[in-house]
BAROKE-506138 format. One record per atom (N, C-alpha, C): residue number from 1; x negated, y negated, z negated. Coordinates in nm, 4 decimals, decimal comma. Each point is the difference from the previous one (the first is absolute). Layout:
BEGIN
{n->NUM	px->X	py->Y	pz->Z} .
...
END
This chain:
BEGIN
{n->1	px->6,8128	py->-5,2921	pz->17,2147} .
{n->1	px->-0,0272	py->-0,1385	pz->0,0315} .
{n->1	px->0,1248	py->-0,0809	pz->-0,0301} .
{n->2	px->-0,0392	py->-0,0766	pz->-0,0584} .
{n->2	px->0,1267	py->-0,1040	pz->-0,0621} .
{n->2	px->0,0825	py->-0,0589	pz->0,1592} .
{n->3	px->0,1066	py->-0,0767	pz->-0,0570} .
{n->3	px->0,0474	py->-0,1011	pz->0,0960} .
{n->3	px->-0,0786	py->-0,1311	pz->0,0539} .
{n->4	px->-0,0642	py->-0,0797	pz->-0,1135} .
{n->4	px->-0,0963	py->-0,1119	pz->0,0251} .
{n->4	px->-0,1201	py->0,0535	pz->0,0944} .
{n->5	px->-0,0414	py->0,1319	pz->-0,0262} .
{n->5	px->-0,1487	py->0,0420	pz->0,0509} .
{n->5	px->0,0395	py->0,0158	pz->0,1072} .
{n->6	px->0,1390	py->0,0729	pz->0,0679} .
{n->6	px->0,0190	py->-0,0037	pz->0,1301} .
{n->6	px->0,0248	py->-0,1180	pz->0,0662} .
{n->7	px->0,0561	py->-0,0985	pz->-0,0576} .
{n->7	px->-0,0376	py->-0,1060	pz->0,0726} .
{n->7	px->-0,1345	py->-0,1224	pz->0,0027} .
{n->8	px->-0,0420	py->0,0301	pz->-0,0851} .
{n->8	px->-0,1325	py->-0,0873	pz->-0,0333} .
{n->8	px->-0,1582	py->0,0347	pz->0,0055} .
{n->9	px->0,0152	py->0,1337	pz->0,0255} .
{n->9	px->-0,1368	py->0,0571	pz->-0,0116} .
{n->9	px->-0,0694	py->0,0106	pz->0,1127} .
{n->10	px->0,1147	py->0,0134	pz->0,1114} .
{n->10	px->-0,0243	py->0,0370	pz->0,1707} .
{n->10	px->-0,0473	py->0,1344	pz->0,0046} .
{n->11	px->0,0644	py->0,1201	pz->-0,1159} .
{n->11	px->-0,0117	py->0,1128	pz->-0,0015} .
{n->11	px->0,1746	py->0,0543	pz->0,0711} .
{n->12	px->-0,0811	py->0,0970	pz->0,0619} .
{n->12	px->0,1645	py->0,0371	pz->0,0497} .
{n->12	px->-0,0176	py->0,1785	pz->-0,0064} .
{n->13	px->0,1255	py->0,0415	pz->-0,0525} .
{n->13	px->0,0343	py->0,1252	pz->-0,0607} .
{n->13	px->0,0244	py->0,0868	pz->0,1516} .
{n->14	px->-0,0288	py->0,0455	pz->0,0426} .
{n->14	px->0,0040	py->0,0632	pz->0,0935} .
{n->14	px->-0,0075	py->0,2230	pz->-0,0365} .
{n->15	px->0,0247	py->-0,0188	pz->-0,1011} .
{n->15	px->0,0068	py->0,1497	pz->-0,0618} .
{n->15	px->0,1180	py->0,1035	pz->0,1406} .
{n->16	px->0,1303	py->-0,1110	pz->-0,0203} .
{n->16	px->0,0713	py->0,0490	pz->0,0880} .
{n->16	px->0,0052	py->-0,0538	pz->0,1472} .
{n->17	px->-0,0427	py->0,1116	pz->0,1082} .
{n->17	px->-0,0015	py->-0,0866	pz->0,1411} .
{n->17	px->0,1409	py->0,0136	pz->0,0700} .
{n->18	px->-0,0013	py->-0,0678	pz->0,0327} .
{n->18	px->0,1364	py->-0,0883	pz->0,1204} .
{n->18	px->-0,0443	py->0,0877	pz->0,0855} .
{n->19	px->0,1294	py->0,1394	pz->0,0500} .
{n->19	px->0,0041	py->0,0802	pz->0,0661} .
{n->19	px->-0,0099	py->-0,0675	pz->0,1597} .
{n->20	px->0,0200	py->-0,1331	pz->0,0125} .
{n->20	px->0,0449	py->-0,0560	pz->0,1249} .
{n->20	px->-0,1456	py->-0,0241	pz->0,0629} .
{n->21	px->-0,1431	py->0,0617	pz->-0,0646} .
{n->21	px->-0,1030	py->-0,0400	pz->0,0035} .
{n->21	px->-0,0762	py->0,1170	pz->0,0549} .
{n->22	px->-0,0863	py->-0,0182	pz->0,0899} .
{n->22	px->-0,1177	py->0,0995	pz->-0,0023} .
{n->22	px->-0,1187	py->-0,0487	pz->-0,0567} .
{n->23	px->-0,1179	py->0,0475	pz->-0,0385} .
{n->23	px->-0,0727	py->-0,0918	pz->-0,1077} .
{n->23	px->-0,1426	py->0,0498	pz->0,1221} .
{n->24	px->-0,0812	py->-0,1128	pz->0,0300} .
{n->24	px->-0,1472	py->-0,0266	pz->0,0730} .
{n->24	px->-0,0753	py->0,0209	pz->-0,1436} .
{n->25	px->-0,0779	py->0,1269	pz->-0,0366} .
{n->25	px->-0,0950	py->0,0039	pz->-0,0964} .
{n->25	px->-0,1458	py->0,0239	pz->0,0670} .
{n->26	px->-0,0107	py->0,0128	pz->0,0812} .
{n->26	px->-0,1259	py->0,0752	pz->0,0638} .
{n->26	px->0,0224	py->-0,0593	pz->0,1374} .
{n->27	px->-0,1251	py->0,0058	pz->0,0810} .
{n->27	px->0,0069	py->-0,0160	pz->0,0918} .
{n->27	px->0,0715	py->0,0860	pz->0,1233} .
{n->28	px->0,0059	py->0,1464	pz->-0,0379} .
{n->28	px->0,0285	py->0,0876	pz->0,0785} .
{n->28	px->0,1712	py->-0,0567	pz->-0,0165} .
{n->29	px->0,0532	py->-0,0504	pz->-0,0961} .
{n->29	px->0,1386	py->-0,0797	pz->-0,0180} .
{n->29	px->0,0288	py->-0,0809	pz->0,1155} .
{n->30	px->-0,0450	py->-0,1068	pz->0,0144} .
{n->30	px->-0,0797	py->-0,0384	pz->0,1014} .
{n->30	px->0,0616	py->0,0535	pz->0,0791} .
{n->31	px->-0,1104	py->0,0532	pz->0,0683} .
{n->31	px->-0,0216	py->0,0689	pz->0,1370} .
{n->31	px->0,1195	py->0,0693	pz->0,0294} .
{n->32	px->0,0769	py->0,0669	pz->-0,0688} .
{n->32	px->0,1413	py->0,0639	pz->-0,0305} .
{n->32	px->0,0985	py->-0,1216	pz->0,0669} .
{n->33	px->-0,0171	py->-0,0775	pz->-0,0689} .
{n->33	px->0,1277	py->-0,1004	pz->-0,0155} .
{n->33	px->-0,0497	py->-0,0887	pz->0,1732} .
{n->34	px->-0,1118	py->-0,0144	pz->0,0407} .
{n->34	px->-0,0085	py->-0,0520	pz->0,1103} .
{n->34	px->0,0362	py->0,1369	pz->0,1173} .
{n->35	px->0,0056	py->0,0992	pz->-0,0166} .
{n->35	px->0,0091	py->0,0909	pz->0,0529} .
{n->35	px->0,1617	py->0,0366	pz->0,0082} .
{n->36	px->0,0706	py->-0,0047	pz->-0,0579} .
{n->36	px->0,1046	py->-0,0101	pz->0,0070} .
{n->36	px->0,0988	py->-0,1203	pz->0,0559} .
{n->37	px->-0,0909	py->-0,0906	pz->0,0238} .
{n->37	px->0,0475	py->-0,1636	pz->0,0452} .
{n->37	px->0,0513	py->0,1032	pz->0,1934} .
{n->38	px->-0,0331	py->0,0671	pz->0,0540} .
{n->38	px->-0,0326	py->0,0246	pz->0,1087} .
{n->38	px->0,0953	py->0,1124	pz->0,0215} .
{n->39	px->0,1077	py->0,0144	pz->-0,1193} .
{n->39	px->0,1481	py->-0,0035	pz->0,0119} .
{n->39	px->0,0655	py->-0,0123	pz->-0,0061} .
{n->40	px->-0,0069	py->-0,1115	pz->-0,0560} .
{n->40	px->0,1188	py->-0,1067	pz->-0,0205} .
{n->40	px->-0,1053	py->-0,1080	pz->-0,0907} .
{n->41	px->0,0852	py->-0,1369	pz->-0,0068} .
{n->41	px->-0,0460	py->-0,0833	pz->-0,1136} .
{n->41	px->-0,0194	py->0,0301	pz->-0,1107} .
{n->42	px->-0,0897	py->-0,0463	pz->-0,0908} .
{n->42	px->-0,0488	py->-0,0032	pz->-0,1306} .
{n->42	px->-0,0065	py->-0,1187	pz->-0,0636} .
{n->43	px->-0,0202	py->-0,0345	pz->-0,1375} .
{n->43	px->-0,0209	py->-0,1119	pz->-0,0643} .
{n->43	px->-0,0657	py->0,0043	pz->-0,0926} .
{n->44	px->-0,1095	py->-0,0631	pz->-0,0462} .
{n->44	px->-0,0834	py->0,0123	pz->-0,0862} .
{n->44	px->0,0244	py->-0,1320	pz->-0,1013} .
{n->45	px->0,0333	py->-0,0005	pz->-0,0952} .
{n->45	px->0,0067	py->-0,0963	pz->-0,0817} .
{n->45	px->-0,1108	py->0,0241	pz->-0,1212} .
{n->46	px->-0,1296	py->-0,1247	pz->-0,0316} .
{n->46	px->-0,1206	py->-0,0221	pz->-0,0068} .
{n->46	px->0,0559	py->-0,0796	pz->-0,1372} .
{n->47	px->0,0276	py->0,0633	pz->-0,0835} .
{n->47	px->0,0030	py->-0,0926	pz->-0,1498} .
{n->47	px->-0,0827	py->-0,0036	pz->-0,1215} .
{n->48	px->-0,0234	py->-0,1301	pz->-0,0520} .
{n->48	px->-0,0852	py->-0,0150	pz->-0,0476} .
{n->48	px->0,0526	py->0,0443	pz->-0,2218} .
{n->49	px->-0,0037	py->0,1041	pz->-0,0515} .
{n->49	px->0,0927	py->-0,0052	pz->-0,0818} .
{n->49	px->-0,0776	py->-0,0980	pz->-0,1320} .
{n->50	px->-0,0903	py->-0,0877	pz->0,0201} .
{n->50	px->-0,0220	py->-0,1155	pz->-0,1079} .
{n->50	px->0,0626	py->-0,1367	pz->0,0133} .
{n->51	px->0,0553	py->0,0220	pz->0,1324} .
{n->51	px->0,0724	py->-0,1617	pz->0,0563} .
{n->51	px->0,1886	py->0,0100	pz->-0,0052} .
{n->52	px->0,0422	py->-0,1275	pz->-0,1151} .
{n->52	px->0,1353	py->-0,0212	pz->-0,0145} .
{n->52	px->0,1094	py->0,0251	pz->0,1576} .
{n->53	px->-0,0866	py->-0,0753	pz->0,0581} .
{n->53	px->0,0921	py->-0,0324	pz->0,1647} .
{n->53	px->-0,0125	py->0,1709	pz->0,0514} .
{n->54	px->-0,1122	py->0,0368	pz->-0,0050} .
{n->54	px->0,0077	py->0,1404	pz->0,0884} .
{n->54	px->0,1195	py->0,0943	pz->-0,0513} .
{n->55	px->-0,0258	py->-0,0233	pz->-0,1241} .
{n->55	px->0,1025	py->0,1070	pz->-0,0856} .
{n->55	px->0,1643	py->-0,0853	pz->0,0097} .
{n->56	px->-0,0147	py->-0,0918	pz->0,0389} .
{n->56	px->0,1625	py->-0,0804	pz->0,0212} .
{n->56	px->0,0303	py->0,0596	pz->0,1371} .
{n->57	px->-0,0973	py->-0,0270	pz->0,1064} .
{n->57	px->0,0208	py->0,0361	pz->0,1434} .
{n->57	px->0,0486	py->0,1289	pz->-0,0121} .
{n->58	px->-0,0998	py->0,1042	pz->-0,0615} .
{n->58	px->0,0265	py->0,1325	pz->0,0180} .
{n->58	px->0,1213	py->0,0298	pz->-0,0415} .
{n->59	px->0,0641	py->-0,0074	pz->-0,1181} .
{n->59	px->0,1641	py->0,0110	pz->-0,0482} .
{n->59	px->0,0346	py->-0,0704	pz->0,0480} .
{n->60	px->0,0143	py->-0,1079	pz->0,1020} .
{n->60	px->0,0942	py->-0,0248	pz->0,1173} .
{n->60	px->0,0189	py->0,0718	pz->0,1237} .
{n->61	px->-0,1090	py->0,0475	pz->0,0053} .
{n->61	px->0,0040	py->0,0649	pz->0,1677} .
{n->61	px->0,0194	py->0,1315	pz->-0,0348} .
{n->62	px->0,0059	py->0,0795	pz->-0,1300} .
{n->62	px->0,0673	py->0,1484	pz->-0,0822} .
{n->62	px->0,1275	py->-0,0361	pz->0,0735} .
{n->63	px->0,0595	py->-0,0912	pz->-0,0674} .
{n->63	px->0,1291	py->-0,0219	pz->-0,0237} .
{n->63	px->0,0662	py->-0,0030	pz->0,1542} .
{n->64	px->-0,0715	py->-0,0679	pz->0,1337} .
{n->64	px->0,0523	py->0,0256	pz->0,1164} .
{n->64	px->0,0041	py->0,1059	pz->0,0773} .
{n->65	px->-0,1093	py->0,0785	pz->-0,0842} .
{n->65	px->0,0064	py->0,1741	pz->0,0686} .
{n->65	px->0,0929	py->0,0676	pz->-0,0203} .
{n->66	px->0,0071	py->-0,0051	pz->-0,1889} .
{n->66	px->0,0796	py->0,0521	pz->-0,0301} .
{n->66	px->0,1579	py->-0,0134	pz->0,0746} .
{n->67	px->0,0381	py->-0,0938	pz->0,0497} .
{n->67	px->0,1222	py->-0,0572	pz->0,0481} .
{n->67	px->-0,0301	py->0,0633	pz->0,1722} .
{n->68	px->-0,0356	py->-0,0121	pz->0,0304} .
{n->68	px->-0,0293	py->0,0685	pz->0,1844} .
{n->68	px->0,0601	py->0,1577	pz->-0,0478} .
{n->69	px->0,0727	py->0,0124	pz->0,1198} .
{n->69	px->0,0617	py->0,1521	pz->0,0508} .
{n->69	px->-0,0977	py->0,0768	pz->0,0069} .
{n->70	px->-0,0698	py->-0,0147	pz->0,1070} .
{n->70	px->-0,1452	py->0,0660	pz->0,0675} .
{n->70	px->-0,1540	py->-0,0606	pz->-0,0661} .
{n->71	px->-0,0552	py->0,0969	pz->-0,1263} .
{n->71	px->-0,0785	py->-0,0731	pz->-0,0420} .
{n->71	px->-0,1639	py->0,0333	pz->0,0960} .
{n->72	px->-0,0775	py->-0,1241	pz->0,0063} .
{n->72	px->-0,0976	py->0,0199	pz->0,1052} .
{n->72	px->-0,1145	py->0,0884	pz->-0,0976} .
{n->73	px->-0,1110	py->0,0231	pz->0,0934} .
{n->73	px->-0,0886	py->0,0970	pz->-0,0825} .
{n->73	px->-0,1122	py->-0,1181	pz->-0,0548} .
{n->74	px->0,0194	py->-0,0063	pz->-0,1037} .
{n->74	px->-0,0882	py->-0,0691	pz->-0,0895} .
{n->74	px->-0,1032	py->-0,0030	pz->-0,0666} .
{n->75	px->-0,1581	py->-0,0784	pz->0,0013} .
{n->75	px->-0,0922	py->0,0490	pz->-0,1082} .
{n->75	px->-0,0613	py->-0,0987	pz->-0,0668} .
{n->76	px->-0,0314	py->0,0481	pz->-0,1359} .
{n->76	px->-0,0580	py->-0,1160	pz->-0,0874} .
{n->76	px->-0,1835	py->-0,0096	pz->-0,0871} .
{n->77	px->0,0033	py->-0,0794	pz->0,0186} .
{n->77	px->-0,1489	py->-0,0066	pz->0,0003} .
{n->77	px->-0,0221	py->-0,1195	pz->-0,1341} .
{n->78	px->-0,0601	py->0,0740	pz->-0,1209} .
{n->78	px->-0,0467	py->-0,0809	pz->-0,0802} .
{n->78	px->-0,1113	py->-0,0683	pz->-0,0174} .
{n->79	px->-0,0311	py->-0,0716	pz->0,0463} .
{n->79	px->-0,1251	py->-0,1322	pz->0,0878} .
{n->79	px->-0,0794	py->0,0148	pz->-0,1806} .
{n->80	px->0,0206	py->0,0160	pz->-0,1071} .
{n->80	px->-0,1146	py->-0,0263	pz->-0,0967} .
{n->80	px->-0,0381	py->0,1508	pz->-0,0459} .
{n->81	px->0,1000	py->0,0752	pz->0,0447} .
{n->81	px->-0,0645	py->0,1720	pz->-0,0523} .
{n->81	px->-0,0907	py->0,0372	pz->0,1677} .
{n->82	px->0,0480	py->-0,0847	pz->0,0825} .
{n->82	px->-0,0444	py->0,1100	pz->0,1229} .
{n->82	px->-0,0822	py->-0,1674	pz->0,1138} .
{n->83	px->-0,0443	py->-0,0472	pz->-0,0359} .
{n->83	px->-0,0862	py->-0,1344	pz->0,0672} .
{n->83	px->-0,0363	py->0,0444	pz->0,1581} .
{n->84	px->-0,0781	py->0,0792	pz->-0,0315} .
{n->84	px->-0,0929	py->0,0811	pz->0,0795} .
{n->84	px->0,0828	py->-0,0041	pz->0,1420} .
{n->85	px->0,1173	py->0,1037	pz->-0,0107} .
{n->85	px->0,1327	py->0,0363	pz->0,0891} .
{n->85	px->0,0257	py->-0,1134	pz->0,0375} .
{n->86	px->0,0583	py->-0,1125	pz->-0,0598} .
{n->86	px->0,0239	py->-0,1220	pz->0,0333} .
{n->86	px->-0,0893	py->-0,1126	pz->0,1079} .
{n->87	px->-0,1023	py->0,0457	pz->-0,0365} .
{n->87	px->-0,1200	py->-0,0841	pz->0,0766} .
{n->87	px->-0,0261	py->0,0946	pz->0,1193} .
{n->88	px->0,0232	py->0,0877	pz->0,0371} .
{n->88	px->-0,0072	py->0,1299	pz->0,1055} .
{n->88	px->0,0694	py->-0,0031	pz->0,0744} .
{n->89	px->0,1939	py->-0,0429	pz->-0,0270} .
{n->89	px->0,0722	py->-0,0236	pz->0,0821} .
{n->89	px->-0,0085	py->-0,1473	pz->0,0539} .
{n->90	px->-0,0354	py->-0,0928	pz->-0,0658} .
{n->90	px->-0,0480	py->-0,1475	pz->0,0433} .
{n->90	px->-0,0866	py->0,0331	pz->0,1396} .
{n->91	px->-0,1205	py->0,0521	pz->-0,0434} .
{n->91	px->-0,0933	py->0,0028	pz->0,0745} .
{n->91	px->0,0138	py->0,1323	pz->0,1363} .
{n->92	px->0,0844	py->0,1479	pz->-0,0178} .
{n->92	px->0,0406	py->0,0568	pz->0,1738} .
{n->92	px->0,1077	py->-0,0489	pz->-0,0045} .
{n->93	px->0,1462	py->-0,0600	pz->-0,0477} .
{n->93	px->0,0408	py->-0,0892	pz->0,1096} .
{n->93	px->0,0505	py->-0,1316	pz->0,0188} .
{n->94	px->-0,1534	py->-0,0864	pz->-0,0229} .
{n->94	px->0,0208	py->-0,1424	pz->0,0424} .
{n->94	px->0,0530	py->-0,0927	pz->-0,0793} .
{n->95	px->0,0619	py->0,0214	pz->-0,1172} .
{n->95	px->0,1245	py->-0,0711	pz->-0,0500} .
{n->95	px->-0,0663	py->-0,0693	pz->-0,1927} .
{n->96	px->0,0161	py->-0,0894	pz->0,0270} .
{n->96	px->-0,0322	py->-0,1435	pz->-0,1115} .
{n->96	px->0,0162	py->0,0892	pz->-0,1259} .
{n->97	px->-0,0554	py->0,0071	pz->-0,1123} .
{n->97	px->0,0538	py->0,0520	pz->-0,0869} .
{n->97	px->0,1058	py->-0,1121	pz->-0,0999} .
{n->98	px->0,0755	py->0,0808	pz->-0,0605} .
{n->98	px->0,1050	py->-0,1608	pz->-0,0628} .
{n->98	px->0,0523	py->0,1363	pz->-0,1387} .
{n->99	px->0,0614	py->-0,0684	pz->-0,0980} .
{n->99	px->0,0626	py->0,0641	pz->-0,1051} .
{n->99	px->0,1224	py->-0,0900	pz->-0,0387} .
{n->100	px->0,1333	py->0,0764	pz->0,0359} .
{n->100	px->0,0373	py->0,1027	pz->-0,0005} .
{n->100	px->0,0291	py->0,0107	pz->0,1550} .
{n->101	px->-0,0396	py->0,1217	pz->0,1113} .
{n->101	px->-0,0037	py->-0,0402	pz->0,1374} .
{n->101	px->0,0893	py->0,1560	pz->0,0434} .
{n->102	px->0,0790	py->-0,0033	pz->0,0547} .
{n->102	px->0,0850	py->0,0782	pz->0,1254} .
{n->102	px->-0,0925	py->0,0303	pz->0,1258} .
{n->103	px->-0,0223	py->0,0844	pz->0,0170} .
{n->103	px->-0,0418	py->0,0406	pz->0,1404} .
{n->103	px->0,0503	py->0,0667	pz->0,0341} .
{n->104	px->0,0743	py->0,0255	pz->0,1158} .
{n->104	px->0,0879	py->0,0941	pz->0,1076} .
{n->104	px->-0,0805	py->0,0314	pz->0,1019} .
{n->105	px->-0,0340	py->0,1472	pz->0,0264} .
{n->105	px->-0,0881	py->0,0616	pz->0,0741} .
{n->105	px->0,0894	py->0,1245	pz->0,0943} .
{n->106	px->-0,0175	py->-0,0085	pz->0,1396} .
{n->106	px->0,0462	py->0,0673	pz->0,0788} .
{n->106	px->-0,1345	py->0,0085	pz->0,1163} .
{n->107	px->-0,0145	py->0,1444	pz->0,0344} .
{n->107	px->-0,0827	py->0,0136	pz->0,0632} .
{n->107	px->-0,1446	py->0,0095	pz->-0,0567} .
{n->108	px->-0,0554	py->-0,0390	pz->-0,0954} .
{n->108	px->-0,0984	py->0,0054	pz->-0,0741} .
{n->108	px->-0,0486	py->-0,1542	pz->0,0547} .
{n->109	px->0,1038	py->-0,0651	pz->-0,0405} .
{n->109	px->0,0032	py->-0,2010	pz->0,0450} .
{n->109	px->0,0495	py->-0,0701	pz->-0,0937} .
{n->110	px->-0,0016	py->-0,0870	pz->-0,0728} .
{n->110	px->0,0691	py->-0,0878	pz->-0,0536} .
{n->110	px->0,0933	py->-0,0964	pz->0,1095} .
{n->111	px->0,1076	py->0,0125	pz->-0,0239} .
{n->111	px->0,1098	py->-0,0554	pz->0,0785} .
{n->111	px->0,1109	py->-0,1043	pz->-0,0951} .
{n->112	px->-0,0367	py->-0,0497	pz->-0,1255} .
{n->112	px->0,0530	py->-0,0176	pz->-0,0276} .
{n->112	px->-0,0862	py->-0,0356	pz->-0,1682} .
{n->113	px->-0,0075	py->-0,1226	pz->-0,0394} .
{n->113	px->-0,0546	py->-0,0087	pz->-0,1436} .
{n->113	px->0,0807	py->-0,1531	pz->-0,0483} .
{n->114	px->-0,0059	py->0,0500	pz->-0,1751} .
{n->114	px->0,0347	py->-0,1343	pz->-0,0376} .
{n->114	px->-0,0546	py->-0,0093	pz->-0,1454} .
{n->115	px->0,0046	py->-0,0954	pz->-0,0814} .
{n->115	px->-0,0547	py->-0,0232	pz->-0,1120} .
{n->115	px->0,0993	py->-0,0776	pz->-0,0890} .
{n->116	px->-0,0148	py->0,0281	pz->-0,1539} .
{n->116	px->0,0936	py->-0,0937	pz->-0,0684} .
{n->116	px->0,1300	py->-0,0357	pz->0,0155} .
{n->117	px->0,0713	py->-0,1054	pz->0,0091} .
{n->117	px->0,1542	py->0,0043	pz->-0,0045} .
{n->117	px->0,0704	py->0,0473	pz->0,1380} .
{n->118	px->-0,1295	py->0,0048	pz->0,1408} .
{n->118	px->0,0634	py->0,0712	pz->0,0782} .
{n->118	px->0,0056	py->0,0929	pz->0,0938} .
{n->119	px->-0,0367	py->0,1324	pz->-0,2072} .
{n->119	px->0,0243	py->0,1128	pz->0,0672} .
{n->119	px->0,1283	py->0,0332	pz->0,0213} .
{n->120	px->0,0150	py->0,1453	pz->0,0230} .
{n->120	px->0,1600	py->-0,0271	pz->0,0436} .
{n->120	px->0,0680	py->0,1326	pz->0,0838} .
{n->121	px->0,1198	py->0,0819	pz->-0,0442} .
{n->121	px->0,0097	py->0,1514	pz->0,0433} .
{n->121	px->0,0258	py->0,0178	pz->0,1096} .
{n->122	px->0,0535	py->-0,1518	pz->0,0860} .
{n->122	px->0,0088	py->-0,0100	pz->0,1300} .
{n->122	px->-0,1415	py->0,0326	pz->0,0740} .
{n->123	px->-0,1222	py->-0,0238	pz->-0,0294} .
{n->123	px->-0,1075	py->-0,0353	pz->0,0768} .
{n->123	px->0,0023	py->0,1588	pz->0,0357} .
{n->124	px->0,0274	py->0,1359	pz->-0,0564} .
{n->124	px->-0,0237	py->0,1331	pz->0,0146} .
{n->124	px->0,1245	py->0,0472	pz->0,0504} .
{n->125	px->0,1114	py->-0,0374	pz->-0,0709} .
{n->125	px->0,1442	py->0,0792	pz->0,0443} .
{n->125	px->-0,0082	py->-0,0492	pz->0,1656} .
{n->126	px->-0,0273	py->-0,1140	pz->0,0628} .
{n->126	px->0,0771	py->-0,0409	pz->0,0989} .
{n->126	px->-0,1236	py->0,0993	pz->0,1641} .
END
């Protein structure tokens, strides 16, 4: 994929995954990743990879993990390969759907969500 296509196509190369990631493919992902909220915090970051801003947000909020001592346990959810998942966590727990959206889950709760410019590595580290 060229340079122009990565920025113009709203295709995003994802061949190589960002180790800082656990990846929601399935629902049983899911259920995993809410299941694990219930030992400590989690974060689910809900990106949309056809939208400019999501893919700006997301390499901003890389970039604040990457920088944290203690990195939190993280998961990512591709809202146009995996809809389904997306509309599942909207609907068991409670929470608006938005792109590109942060959710911080402790307890199998959302305690914590944000969308667009303010997501943010504080909302999970703290």
């Amino acid at each position: 994929m060229s340079f122009f296509d990565k920025i113009f196509s709203g295709k995003e190369d994802r061949s190589e995954k960002n180790p800082i990631w656990n990846y929601i493919e399935s629902e049983e992902d899911l259920k995993k990743a809410i299941e694990k909220s219930f030992q400590h915090k989690i974060g689910i970051f809900k990106h949309s990879t056809s939208c400019f801003i999501s893919k700006t947000v997301l390499k901003n909020f890389e970039k604040e993990i990457n920088n944290l001592d203690q990195k939190p346990d993280l998961y990512f959810l591709d809202l146009l390969a995996h809809r389904a998942i997306s509309n599942r966590i909207a609907e068991d727990l409670g929470i608006r759907h938005e792109s590109p959206q942060l959710l911080v889950l402790e307890n199998g709760k959302v305690v914590n969500d944000a969308s667009h410019q303010h997501i943010s590595a504080d909302q999970i580290a703290s």
